[in-house]
C-alpha positions in Angstrom: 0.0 0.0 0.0 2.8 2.2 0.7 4.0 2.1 -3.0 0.5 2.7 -4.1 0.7 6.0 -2.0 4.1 7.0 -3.3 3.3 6.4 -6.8 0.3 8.3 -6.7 1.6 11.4 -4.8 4.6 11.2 -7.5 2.0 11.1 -10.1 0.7 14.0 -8.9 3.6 15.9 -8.3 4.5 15.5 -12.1 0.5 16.6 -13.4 1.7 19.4 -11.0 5.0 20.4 -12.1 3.6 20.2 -15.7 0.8 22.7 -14.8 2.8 25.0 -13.9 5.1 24.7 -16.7 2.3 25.7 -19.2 0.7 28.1 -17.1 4.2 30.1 -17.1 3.9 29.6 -21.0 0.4 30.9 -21.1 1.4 33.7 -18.8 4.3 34.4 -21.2 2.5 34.4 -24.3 0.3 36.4 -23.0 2.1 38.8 -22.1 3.5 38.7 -25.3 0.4 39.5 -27.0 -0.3 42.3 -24.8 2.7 43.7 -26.1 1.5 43.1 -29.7 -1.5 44.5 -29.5 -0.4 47.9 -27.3 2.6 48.2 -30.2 0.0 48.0 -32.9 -2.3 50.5 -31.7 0.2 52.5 -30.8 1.7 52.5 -34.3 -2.0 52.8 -35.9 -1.8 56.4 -33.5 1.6 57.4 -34.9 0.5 56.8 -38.2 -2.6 59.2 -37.6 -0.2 61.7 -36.4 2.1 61.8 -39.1 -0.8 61.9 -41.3 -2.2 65.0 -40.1 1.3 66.7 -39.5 1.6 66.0 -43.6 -1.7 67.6 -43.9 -1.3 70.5 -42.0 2.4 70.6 -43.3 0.8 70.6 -47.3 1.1 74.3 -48.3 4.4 74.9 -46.5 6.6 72.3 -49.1 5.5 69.2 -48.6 4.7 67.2 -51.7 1.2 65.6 -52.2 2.0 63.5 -55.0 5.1 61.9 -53.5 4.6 58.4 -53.0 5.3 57.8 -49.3 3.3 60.9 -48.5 0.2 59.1 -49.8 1.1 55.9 -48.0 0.5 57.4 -44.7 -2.2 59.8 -45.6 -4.5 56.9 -47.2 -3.3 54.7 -44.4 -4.6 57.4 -41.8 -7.9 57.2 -43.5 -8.5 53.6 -43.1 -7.4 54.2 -39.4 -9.6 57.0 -38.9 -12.9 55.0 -39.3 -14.9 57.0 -41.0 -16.1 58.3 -37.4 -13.1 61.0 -37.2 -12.7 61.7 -41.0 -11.3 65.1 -41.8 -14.6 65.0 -44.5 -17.0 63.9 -42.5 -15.6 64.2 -39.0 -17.2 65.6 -36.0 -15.4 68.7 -36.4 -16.3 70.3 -39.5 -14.1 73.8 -39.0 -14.6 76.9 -42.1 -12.8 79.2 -43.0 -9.1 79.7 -44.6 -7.9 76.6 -43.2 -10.4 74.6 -42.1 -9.6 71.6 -43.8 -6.4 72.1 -42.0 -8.5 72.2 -38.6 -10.6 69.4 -39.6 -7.8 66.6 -40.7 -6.1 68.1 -37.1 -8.5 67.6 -34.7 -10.3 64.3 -36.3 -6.9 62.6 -36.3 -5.9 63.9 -33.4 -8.9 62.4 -31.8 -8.8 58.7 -33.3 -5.1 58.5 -32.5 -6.1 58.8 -28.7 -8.9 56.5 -29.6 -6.5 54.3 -30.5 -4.3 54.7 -27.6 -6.8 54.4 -25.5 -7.9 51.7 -26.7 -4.7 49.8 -27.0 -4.4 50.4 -23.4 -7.3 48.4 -22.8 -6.8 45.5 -24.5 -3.2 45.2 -23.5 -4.9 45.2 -20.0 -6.9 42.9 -20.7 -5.1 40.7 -22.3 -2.3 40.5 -20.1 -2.3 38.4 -17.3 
């Protein structure tokens, strides 16, 4: 009987040690992903930024039609939702440079919706 005991209770002590072992390596990979998905949003926020300092930087020598100019720009659009386009934003500025205004403050306001919520889901996420 006192085998029985001793292989069980080793038995158990390896499910235990192997439980541990992958919850380390869920922990890690989590926390991996966490990382991922704060990095991502963060970089969706950049690229907003950029976006609307090209904008705003337009009439003062920046080049529209360069390629890597319209990269970011379009880019910025498809990160912008359609709820915080300079277009059809919820600022809608007039005057001399109220596009300007608009592409500004829209972007400016998804890229913290971004941040913010990349902060979230990192949260969430991580373990």
């Amino acid at each position: 009987m006192a085998e029985d005991t001793e292989s069980g209770s080793t038995t158990a002590t390896a499910s235990g040690s192997v439980r541990a072992r992958m919850g380390k390596q869920v922990t890690r990979a989590r926390s991996r992903l966490a990382k991922v998905l704060w990095l991502l949003c963060a970089f969706a926020a950049l690229v907003l930024a950029v976006g609307a300092l090209l904008v705003a930087l337009q009439g003062s020598g920046t080049n529209p039609d360069n390629a890597l100019y319209q990269l970011v720009v379009d880019t910025a659009e498809r990160l912008d939702f359609g709820v915080f386009s300079p277009s059809n934003g919820l600022f809608d500025f007039t005057g001399k440079d109220g596009d300007t205004l608009d592409v500004l403050s829209n972007w400016a306001l998804a890229a913290i919706v971004w941040l913010i919520a990349g902060r979230i889901l990192e949260r969430v996420v991580r373990p």
